[in-house]
N, C-alpha and C positions, 0 to 999 in steps of 0.2 A: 504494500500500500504506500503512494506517495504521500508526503505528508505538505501539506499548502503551505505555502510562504505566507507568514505575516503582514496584514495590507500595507504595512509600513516600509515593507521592505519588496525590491525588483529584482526579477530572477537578475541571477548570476550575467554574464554577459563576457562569453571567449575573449581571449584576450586581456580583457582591460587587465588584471594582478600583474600581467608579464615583469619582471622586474628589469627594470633599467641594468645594464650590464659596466653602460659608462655613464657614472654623474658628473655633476658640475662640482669645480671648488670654491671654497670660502665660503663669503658671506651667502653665494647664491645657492649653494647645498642647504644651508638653514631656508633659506624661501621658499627654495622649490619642496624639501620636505613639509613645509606649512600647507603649500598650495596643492601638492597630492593628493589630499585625501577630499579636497574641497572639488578638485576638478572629476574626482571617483564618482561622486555623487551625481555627476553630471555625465554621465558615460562617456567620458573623456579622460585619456592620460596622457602625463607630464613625457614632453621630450627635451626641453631644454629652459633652466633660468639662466639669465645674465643681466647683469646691474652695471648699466653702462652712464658715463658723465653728457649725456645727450641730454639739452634742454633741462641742466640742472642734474638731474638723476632721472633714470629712466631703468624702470623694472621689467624686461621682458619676460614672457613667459612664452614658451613655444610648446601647444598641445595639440593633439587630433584623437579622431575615434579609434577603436583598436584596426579597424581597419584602412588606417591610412588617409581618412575623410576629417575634415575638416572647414564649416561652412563659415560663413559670414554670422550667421546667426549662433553657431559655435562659440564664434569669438567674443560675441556681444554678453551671451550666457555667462560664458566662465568669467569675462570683465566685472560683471554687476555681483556674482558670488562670489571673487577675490579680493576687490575693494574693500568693502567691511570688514572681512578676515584680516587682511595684512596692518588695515588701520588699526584693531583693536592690539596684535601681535607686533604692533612699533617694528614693523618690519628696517623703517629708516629713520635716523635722527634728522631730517631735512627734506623741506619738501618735496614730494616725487610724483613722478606719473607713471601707469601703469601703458604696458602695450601688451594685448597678447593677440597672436597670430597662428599661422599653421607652418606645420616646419618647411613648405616651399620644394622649386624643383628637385634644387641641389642640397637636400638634408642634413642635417645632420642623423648619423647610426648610433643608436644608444642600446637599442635589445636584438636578441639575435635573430627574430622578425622580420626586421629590418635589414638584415644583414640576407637572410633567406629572399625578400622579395627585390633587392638588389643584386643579386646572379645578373651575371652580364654584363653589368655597367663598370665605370671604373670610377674609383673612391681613393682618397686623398687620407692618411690614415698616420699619426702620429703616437710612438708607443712612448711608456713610461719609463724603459730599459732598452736597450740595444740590441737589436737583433742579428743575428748576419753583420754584427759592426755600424748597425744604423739604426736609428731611430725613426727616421720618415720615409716613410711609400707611397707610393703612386701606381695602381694596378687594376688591373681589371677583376672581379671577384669572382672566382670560380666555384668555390662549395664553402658551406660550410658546416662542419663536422664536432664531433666529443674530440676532446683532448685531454691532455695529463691536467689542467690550468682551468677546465671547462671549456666553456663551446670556444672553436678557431676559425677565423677566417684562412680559406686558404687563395693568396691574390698573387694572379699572374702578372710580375714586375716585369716589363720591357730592357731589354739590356740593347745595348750599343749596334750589335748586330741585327737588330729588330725581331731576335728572337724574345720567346717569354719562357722565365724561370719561375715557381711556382715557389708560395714563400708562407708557411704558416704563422698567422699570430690570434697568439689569444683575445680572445676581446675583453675581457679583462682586464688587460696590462695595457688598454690601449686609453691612450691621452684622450684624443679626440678623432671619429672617421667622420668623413662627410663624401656624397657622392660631388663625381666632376660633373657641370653644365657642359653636356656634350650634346652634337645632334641627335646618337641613339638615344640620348635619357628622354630630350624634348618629343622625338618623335612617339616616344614610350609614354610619357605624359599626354599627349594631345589623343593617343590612342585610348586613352582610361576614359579623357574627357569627353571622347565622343560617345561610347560605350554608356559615359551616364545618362548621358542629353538624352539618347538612344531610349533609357531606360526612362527617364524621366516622362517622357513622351506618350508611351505606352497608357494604351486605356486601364482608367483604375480597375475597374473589374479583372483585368488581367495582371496585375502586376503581384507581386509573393509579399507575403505580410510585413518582410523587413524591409529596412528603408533604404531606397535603391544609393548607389556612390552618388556625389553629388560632385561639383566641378572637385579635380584635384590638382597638385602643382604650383599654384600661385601662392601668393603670401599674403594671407586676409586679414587684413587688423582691423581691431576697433584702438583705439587710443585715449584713454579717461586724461583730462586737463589735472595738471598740478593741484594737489589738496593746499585749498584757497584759493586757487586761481579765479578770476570768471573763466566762463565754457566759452570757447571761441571756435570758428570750424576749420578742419583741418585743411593744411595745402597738400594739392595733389601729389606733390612731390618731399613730400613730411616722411623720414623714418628711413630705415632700411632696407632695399626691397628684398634683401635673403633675411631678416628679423635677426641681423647681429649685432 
């Protein structure tokens, strides 16, 4: 016998627990663990904080749905249920403003989800030890697999001859991956995008109970005005269009 979930409480939902593999450091490990649990509740999880000197202080938060989705209306959500929180949690001694976005074409890879739905492409990838006598790659990601360290990217590095050598690193021990803005990644992105428009379109009677991908790729922020500021409207060209 199943036993009902509590009204208070929404089934489980794949994905969302995955744990972050690479976090953020300093002050933005304490934020983004703040903001975790707030963006949980919103069936959205955390891919990246950073607390950058933009217009005074600037808090970014970079989240999507476990499936890689991340709307406009996403952003607006988790903006209005992180404000309050970080206020009451004196997240900054000075005034700040909040951005949060979707992680964008060229990602950042924090779980190994991401590293899984990234086969193919090439990623930009900085470890915390030296590997093979280096610390930074640039490769294309071939598999990725268990390791002695937990899950490994295994990324075909380019050498001089334009051959490729296959190079395991843990994800773990990695600083920071992010994919490269190449045409396969775009034309892979524009291909998602059509797929959803695609779906989006479809008569409701025929469409399957979950909510179909919505655009993906782009970098969609809402941006909340400095605490005290007056609300002013944003310039087109306000913020970073990769949310760094």
């Amino acid at each position: 016998m199943t036993e009902a979930l509590p009204p208070h409480l929404s089934p489980p939902v794949e994905g969302l627990d995955e744990p972050r593999l690479i976090e953020d450091a300093g002050h933005a490990l304490r934020v983004g663990r703040i903001a975790e649990p707030v963006l949980r509740d919103l069936g959205l999880r955390l891919v990246r904080t950073k607390i950058s000197a933009a217009a005074g202080a600037t808090v970014q938060v970079m989240a999507e749905r476990p499936d890689g989705v991340m709307t406009i209306d996403d952003c607006e959500r988790a903006s209005i249920a992180l404000s309050p929180v970080f206020d009451v949690e004196e997240i900054m001694s000075q005034a700040w403003r909040l951005e949060v976005s979707s992680p964008g074409i060229d990602r950042p890879l924090v779980r190994q989800s991401d590293f899984e739905r990234a086969l193919g492409h090439e990623a930009r990838i900085e470890m915390t030890v030296a590997i093979n006598g280096r610390k930074r790659f640039r490769g294309r990601i071939e598999a990725v697999a268990p390791g002695p360290d937990g899950p490994a990217a295994r990324l075909l590095v380019a050498a001089d001859d334009k051959s490729e050598s296959p190079v395991e690193l843990p994800i773990r021990a990695m600083v920071e991956a992010r994919l490269v803005l190449t045409d396969d990644l775009i034309r892979a992105a524009l291909r998602r995008e059509k797929a959803a428009l695609k779906e989006a379109r479809r008569p409701a009677a025929r469409r399957p109970t979950a909510e179909p991908r919505a655009k993906s790729g782009g970098n969609l922020k809402r941006k909340d005005e400095a605490r005290g500021a007056p609300p002013a409207p944003l310039g087109p060209d306000e913020g970073d269009p990769n949310g760094r």
